[in-house]
N, C-alpha and C positions, 0 to 999 in steps of 0.2 A: 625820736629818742624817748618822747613822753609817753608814746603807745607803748614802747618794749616794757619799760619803767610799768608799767598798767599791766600787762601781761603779766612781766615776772610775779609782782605784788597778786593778781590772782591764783596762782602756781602755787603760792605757801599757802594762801589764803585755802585754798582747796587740801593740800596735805594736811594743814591744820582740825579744817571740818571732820576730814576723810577720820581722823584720828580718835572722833568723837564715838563710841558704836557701844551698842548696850547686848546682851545676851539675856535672854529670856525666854525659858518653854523653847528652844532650841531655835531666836530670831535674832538675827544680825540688824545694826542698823549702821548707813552710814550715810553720808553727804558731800555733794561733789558739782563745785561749776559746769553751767553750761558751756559749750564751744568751745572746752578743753582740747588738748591736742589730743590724736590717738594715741595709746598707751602711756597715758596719765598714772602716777599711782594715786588710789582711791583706800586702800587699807592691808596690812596684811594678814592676809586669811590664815597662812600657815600658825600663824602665832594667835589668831583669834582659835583656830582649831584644834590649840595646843599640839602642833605637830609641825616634824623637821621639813623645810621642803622639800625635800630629797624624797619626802612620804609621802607629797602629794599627787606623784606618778606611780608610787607601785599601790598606793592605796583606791585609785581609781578616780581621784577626785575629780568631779566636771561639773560645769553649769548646764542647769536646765531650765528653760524657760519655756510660754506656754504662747505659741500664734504672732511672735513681732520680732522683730530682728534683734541679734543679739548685739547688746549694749555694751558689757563688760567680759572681758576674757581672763584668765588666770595664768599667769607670767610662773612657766614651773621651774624658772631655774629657782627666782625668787622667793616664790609661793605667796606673790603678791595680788592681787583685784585690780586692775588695772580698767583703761577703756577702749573698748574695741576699736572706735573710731567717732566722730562728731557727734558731739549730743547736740540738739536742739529742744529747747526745753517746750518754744510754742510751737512747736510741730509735736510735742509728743502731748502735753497738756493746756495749751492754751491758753484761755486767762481762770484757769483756775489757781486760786491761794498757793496752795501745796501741789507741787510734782513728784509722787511716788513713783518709783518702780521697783518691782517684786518679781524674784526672781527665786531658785533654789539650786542647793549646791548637792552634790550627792556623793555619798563616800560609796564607792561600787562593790567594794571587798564586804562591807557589812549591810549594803543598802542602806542607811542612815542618811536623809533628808534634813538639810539646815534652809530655815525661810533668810531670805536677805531683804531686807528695806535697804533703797537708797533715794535719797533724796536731792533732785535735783534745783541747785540754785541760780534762780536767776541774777543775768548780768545785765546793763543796758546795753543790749546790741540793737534796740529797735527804735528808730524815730518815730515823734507824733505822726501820721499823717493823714492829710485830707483827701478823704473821697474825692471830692470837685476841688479843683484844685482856683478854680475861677469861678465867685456866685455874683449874681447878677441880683440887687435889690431896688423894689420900686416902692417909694414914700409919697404919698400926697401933699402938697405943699400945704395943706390944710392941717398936715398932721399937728397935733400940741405937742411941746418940748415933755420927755419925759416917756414918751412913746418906747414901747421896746420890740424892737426887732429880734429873734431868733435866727441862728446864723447854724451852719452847718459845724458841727463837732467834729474835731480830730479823734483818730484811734491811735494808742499805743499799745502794742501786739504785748510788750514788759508787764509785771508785773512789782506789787509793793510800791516803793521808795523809787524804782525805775519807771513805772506810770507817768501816763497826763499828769501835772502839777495845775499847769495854769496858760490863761491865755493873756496877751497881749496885745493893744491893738498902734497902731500909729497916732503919733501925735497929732490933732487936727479941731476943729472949732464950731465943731455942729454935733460931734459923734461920740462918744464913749465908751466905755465896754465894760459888762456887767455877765458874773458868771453863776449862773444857776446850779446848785450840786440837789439834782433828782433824790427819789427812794432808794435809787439803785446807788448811788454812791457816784454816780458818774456827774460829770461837770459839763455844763451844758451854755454856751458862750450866746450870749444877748445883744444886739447894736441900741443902744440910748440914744434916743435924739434929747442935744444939752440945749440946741437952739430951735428957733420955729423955722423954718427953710424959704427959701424964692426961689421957686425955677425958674424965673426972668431974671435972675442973678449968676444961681451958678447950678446948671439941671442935672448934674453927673458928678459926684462926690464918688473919689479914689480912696479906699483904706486897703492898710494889709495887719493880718490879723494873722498873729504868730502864736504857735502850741508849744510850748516847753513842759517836757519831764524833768524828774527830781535827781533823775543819776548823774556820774561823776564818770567821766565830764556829762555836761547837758545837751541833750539831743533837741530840737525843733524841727518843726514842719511850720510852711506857711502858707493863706488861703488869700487871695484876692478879692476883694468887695467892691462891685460897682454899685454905688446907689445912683438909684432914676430917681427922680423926683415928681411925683402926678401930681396932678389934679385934683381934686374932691376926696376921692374915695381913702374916706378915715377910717374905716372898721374893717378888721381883720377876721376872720370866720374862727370861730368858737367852738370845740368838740364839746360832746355833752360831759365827756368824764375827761377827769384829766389821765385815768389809766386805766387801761383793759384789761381784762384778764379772762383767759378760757380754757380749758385742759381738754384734749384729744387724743381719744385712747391711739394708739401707732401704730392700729392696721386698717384707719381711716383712708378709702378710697382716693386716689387722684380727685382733682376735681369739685372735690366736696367745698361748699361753703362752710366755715366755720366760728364765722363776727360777722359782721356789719356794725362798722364806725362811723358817727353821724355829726357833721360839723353845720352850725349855723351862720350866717352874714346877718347884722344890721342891717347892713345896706339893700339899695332896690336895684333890681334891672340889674345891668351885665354885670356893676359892682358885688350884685349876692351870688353871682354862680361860681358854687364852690366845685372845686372839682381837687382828686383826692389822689397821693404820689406815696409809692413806697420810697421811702429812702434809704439811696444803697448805701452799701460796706460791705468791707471786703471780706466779711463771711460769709457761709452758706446758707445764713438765711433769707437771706435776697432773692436766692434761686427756690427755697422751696414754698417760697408763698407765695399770692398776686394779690391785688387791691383793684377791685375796680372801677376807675376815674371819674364815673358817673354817679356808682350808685355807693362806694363805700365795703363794698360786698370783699371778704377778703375768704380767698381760697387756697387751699392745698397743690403746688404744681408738681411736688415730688414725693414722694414713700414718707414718712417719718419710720425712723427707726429708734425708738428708745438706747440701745446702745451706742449710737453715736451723738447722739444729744437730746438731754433729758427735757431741756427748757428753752426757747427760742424768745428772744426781744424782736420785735418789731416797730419799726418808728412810724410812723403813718403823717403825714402831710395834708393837710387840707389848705390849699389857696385859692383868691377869689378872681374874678375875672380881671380887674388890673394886678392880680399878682400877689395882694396881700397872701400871707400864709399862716399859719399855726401848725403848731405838730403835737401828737401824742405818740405814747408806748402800749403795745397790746405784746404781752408777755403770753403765750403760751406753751403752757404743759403739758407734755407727750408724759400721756400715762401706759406703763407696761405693760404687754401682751405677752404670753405665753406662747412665741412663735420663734422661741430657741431652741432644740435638742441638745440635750446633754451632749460633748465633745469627749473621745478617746484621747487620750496621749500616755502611749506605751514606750516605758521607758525604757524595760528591764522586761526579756522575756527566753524562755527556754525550751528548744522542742524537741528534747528526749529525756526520759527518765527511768532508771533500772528500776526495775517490777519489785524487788526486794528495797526500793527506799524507805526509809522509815518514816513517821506522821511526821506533818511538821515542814516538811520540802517546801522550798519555793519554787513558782513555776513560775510567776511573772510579777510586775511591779507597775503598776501603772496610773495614772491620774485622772479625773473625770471633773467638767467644768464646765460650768452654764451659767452663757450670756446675760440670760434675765435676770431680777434682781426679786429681792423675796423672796417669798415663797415659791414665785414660778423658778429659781436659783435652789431651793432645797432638792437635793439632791439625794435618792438612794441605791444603793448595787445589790444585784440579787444573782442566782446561780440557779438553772432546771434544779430539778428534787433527783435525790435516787443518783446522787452522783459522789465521786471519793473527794472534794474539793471544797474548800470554804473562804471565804473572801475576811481579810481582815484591815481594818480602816487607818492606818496612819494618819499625817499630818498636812495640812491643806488638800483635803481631799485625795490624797494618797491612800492605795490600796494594794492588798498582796495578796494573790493566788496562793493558797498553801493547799497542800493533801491533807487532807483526815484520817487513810489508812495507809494501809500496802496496797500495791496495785498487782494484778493476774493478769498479766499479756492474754494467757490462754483463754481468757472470758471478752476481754474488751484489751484489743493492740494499738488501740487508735481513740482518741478522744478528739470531740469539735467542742469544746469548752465555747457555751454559749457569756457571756457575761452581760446584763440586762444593766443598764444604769435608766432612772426615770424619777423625771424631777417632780415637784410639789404643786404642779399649776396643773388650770380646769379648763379643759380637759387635759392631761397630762401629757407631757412627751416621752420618747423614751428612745433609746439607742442601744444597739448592742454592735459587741466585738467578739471576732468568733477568734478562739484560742485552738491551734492545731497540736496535739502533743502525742507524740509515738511512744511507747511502753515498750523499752527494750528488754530481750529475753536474755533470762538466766535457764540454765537444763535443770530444772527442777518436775521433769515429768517426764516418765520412761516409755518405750513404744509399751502400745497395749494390742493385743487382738481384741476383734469385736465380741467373738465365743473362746472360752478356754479348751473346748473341743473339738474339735472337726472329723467329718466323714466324707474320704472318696471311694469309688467306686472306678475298677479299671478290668475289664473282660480280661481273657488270660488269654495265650497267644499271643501278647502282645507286641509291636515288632521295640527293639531296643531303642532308645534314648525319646519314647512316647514322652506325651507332656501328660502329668497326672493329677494335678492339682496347686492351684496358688494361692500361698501363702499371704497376707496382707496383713502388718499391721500398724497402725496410725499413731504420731508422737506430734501432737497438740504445739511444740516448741518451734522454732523457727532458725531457717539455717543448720548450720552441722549440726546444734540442739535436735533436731526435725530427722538427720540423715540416718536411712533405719538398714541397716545390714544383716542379714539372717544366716542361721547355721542348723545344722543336726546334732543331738546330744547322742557320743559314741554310744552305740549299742549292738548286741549280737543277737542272728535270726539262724538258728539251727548248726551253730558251730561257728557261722561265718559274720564279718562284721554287715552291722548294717549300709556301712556307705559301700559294700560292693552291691547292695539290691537296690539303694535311689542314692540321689543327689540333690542339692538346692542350689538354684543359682542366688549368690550374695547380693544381689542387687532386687531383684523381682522379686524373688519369694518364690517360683515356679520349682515344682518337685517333676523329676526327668527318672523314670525304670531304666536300671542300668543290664538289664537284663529280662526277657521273655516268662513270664509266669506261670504256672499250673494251678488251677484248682485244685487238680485231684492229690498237689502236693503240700500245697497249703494254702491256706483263707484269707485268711487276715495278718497286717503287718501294724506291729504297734511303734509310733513313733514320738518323739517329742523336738519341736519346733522353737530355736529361741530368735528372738528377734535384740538384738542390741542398737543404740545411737552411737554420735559420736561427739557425745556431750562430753567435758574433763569436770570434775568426773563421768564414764560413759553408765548408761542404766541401763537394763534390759529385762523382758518378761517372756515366758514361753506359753505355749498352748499344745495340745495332745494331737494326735492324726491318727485316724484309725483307717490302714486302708484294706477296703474287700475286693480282693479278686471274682471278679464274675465271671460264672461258666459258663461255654461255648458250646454247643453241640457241636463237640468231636470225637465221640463214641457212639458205634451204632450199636441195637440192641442185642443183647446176650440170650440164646432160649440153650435155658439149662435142662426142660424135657419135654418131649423124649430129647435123650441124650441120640448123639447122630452114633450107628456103632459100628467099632474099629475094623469092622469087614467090608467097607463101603454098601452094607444093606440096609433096608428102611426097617426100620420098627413095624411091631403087626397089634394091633389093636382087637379088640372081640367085643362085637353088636349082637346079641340074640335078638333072632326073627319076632321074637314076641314082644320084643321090644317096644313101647308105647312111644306118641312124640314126647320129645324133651326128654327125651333116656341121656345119661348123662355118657358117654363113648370114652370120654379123655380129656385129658387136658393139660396146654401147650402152657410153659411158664417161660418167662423169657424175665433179663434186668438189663439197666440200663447204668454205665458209671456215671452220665450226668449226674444233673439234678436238676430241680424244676422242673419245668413247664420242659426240658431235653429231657426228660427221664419217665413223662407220664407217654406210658405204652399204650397201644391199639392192635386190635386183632380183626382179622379178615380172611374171610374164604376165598382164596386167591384163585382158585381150578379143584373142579371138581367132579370124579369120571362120572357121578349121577345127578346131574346139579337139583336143588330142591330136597335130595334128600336129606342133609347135614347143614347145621348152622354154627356158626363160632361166635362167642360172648365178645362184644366189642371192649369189653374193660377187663372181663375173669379171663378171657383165651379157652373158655369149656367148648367141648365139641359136642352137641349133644342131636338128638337125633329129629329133623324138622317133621315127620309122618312116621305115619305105621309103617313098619316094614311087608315087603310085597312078595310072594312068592316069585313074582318076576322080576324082582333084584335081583342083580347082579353079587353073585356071591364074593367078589373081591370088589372096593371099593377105594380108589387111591384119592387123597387130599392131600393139599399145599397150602399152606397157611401160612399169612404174611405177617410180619409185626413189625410194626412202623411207631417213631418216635414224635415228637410235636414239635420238636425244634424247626429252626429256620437254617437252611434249609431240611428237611427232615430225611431220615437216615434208615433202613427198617434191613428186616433179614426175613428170612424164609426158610420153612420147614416139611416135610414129605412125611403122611403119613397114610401107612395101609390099615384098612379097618375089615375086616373080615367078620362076613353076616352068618353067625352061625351058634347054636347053643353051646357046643362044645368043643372041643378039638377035634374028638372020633368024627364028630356030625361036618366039620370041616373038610375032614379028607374024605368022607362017603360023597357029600354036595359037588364035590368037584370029578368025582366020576361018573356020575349021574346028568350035568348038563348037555343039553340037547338042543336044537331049535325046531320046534313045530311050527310047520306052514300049513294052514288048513285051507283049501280054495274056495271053502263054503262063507267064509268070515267076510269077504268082499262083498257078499249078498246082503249081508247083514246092516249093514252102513247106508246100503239104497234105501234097505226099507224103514228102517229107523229116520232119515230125511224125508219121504212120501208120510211117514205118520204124523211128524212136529208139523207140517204144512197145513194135513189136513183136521189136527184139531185147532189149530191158530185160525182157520177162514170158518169154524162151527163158532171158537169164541167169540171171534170179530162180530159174526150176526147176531150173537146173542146179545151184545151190547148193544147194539144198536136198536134190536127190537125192544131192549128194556129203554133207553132211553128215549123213543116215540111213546112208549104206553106211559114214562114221569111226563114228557110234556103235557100228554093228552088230558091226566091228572090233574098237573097243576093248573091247568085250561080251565079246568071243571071246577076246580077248587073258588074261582073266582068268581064265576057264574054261582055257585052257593053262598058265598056270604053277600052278594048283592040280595041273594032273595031272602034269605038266611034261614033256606028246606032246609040241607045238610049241615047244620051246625052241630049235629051228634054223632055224629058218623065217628066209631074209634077208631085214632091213629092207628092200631096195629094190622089194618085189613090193608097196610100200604108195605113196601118194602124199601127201607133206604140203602143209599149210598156205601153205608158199610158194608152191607150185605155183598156188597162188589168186589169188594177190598177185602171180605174175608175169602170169598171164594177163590179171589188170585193169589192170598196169601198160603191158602188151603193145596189145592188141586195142581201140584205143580211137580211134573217128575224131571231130574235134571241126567240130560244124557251126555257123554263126555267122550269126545270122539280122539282118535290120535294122528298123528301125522300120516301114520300108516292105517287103511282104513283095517283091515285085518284083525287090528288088534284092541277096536274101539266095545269099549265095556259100556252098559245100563247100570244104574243104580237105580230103582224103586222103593222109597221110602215107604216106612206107612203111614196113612194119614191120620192126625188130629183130627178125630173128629167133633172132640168139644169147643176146637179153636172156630169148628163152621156154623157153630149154631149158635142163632140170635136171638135174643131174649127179646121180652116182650116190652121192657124198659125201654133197650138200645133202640128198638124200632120209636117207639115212642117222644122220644127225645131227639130223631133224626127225620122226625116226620115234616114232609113237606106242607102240610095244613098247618102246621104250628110254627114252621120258620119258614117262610116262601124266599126271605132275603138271602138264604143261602145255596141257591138254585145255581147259579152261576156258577160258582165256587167250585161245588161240585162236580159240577156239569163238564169243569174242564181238567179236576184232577179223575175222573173218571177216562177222558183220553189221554191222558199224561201217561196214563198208567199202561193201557193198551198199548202206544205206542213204545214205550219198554219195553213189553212182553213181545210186543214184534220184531224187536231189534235183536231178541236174544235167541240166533237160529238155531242151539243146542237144546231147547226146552221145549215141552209139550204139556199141555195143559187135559188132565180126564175131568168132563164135568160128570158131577151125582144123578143119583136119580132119584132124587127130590129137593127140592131150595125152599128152604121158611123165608 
């Protein structure tokens, strides 16, 4: 009944605190027992917020806190701060003074952050109690009354007015109890001996020694004492200080040494051997140091972390071999390392935003917070360069994403929004969070073509619904913004509309000939091309098309003269006999309807009743006449002349024309009663002896060469034979005859006989000869003289047979030599 009564009375006790809260620079403060039940009221927000709580759901309101479990919740019918569930004040703080916890609330509609202070109060919910719950002590019966014992100290987990107060010990006639209060504030319980001791009387003295705190009601724990009673050994071992102190920065290795604590004995022999005891409690610093029992050596067994404890006690022990003991404190300080990274905590964030937003937009909302403390804890946020975004700093390290400008999908659709946070320490840390944000489109860009012009090209003939050309053009926007549909702007091509000669398909852009084309009927088609989206509003842009129909060779050539005439007879042409070569006879004109490369003509003598004697101009079609005309021409002369185009395949025509060899018309019909054919039997005679003559001056030549080219060797023999002696060194080149002389005389003496198929009618021509081209000057000789260039003997020697065997090869020719050679 007295516990309910205790409970209720903390209940107001708490409402009353909870009622206490100040506002400042937008911070709540409030206060609130520990070990409350869950959903305790602690304040009401609604009315600290000046708002209904009916607001505090459509206003978005919530708590946020940053890495620990959440402690208090918001009760929205009420719009009260209530408690989520079990505080524990020395589980969340320990035996620190003051229990804060800091928390934030957030208005979601406006992002508007309120810091909350609350302060957690302790109750006495914690008993004194002792480590060893049973200590075992040994006194020399030697000892003098006055003697103090140190005895093992109770912990109380409470804090304040709920703390150790005081010890107690049992009543009894040797022992007393004396409490030592340290530097630290802590109470430290002593055993006094009042009387001098007999262990032949009574060797085992029983106390109990009780811990009482200050709270209401009072809490105790109690330790059992047996004292021994020795022998001799009066002197207790002695540290050299009564307190240590060392600071270790917190990313000191396991293992490491870090003190050495040094106690002495009076005493001699086993009574001085001190040996040295960490003593436990029920903190973690028992686990993360050792002592070692020999030498005093005190070592590191686990991590220090500055964030979980700044400063560690340690009580150190030294006792001697019967047991005496002493004890000191080695406090050491974990000094901070820069082995935190700044922390994300993303509150508030958004991943789309229209390309037409205006400056100012929020894009996320978020918090950044580092462990370490200092400067390794100063903290700042940065953003890449060359971006539309800028970061603005709120309250307890709150920050917001805003834009700087308008954003263009069509440049940049997609952002990875780097966000850099990097704290103050050496060498520094740093963290980032990557923000994904998509730039949604508005149709603010209409299709474009890449040219405002275009040119196709489609050969004519073409068979109906050919593909002629596609259209393409590109809209930068995305989705239906993006979806680009094409058309023809009405227009008319020679009376008739344009969409009966093409088509475009709305989807591709490909232009389809809805009919067969001509060149020769028209060229070129002018069109214009629009491309639309299907943006609301839709936009659209057009581009021109110009398309040329290319010709086909499919016209073959046209010969306008001679015209063909209407009687089906050939045209007659008139060649006088006197006619020289290249006499111009006529000439064939032909056209072509192509064009191009179909339209460029050629001419050719296709059959011909006198072949050789007529030639046709391969580009003019002139007939002109290739020799002299011959009395043994044939007085009617029929040609066929082709004319053929370039195309592919190529296409030509033909024409008949009679040429008649005669001065005049009269001189035509006289010629044609006049022809006859004479056969002479003598003329066969002729042809033998004309082949018996070329023989026999070709075997007079042959020897003459030969005998001139024994009297050069013989020569140049001699020539060598003189300049070793150096008789004929004056002898004049021109008493020799060179090489040329060879060469002029074959170029000289040379009659050309021309025989025909039929020997009967085989003619002589006899030239007359040059005779300045046969005579040598007195220079030529001189300048080809073998005394003066002997290195060109060879050379010679073989275009001199080069040449003979020519003259042998050619059995129409006969050679007369002179009768005289310089």
């Amino acid at each position: 009944m007295q516990t309910r009564k205790n409970c209720d009375g903390l209940v107001l006790l708490c409402c009353l605190l909870a009622a206490l809260w100040e506002a400042g620079a937008g911070q709540m403060r409030y206060s609130v027992l520990e070990e409350i039940e869950k959903g305790s009221f602690v304040s009401n927000i609604a009315k600290d917020l000046d708002l209904e709580p009916v607001a505090l759901a459509e206003r978005g309101v919530r708590i946020i806190s940053r890495g620990r479990t959440q402690l208090f919740a918001l009760n929205p019918r009420s719009g009260s701060l209530v408690t989520a569930g079990r505080i524990d004040r020395e589980e969340l703080c320990a035996q620190s003074a003051r229990c804060l916890v800091n928390f934030n609330i957030l208005l979601e509609d406006t992002l508007n952050i309120y810091s909350v202070e609350v302060e957690i109060t302790d109750i006495n919910d914690n008993a004194p109690r002792f480590v060893v719950e049973e200590v075992e002590v040994k006194i020399s019966e030697m000892t003098t009354p006055g003697f103090r014992v140190p005895l093992k100290s109770a912990h109380d987990a409470d804090v304040g007015e709920n703390t150790l107060k005081k010890y107690e010990l049992n009543s009894n006639d040797y022992f007393s109890l004396d409490v030592r209060i340290g530097a630290d504030g802590n109470k430290y319980p002593e055993l006094v001996l009042e009387r001098a001791l007999d262990r032949e009387e009574e060797p085992v003295h029983y106390l109990i020694l009780v811990a009482l705190d200050g709270g209401h009601p009072v809490r105790s724990g109690t330790s059992r004492i047996r004292v021994m009673v020795l022998d001799v050994n009066d002197n207790a071992p002695v540290f050299t200080q009564p307190e240590y102190r060392v600071s270790v920065p917190e990313n000191t290795p396991v293992d490491t040494r870090i003190l050495t604590v040094t106690a002495t004995d009076a005493d001699e022999g086993y009574n001085a051997q001190v040996a040295y005891f960490l003593e436990k409690n029920p903190e973690e610093t028992s686990e993360v140091f050792e002592v070692k029992s020999s030498s005093g050596e005190i070592t590191i067994t686990k991590s220090l972390d500055y964030e979980d404890a700044k400063v560690h006690e340690i009580d150190i022990e030294a006792q001697d071999g019967p047991g005496l003991l002493t004890r000191t404190k080695v406090i050491v300080t974990v000094l901070d390392m820069n082995d935190n990274p700044p922390e994300f905590y993303m509150t508030s964030a958004t991943s789309s935003v229209l390309e037409d937003s205006p400056p100012g937009t929020i894009i996320a909302l978020f918090n950044v917070h580092d462990r370490d403390s200092g400067q390794n804890a100063f903290i700042t946020c940065s953003l890449p360069e060359n971006l539309p975004f800028k970061l603005e700093r709120s309250v307890d390290n709150y920050h917001r994403l805003v834009t700087t400008r308008a954003l263009d999908r069509e440049q940049v659709s997609l952002y990875n929004i780097t966000v850099i946070a990097k704290d103050g320490g050496n060498p520094s840390l740093s963290t980032d969070v990557h923000v994904l944000l998509q730039v949604a489109d508005i149709n603010d860009n209409p299709p474009t073509f890449p040219h405002t012009s275009y040119s196709a090209y489609i050969p004519e003939n073409n068979p109906r619904g050919a593909s002629i050309f596609a259209m393409m053009a590109h809209d930068p926007d995305s989705d239906d913004n993006a979806h680009v549909t094409y058309k023809l702007a009405e227009d008319t091509i020679q009376g008739a509309l344009l969409s009966s000669y093409i088509s475009i398909n709305s989807d591709t852009g490909i232009l389809y000939a809805l009919r067969s084309f001509d060149y020769e009927q028209f060229r070129e088609l002018q069109l214009l091309v629009i491309a639309q989206d299907d943006g609301n509003p839709p936009l659209s842009s057009n581009a021109s098309l110009s398309i040329f129909v290319l010709d086909q060779n499919d016209n073959s050539p046209e010969i306008l003269y001679p015209a063909l005439p209407t009687d089906d007879s050939t045209g007659v042409e008139l060649a006088p006999r006197s006619a020289e070569p290249g006499y111009l006879v006529t000439k064939v004109v032909a056209v072509d309807r192509d064009s191009g490369q179909n339209a460029w003509l050629s001419y050719r003598l296709l059959k011909a009743s006198e072949p050789g004697l007529f030639s046709v101009g391969l580009h003019t079609g002139e007939v002109r006449t290739a020799r002299a005309l011959l009395d043994r021409d044939a007085l009617k002369q029929s040609l066929v002349v082709a004319v053929q185009d370039h195309g592919q395949p190529p296409l030509s025509a033909t024409v008949t024309l009679t040429v008649v060899v005669a001065d005049s018309i009269p001189d035509v019909l006289a010629d044609l009663g006049s022809i006859r054919t004479s056969v002479n039997p003598d003329d066969s005679g002729l042809t033998l002896y004309l082949v018996v003559a070329v023989a026999a001056v070709s075997c007079v030549f042959l020897a003459f060469v030969i005998v001139l080219l024994a009297l050069r060797l013989w020569r140049w023999h001699r020539s060598h034979v003189l300049q070793a002696s150096r008789e004929l060194a004056g002898v004049p080149a021109s008493h020799f005859v060179g090489v040329d002389g060879v060469r002029a005389f074959l170029q000289t003496y040379s009659h050309e006989v021309s025989l025909t198929a039929d020997s009967r009618r085989s003619h002589v021509i006899f030239p007359q000869p040059n005779y300045a081209d046969t005579l040598i000057s007195q220079e030529s000789c001189e300048k080809k003289d073998f005394l003066s260039e002997p290195q060109f003997i060879p050379e010679d020697k073989e275009e001199t047979f080069s040449q003979v065997k020519s003259l042998r090869s050619i059995p129409v020719s006969y050679f007369a030599k002179r009768n005289k050679f310089t």
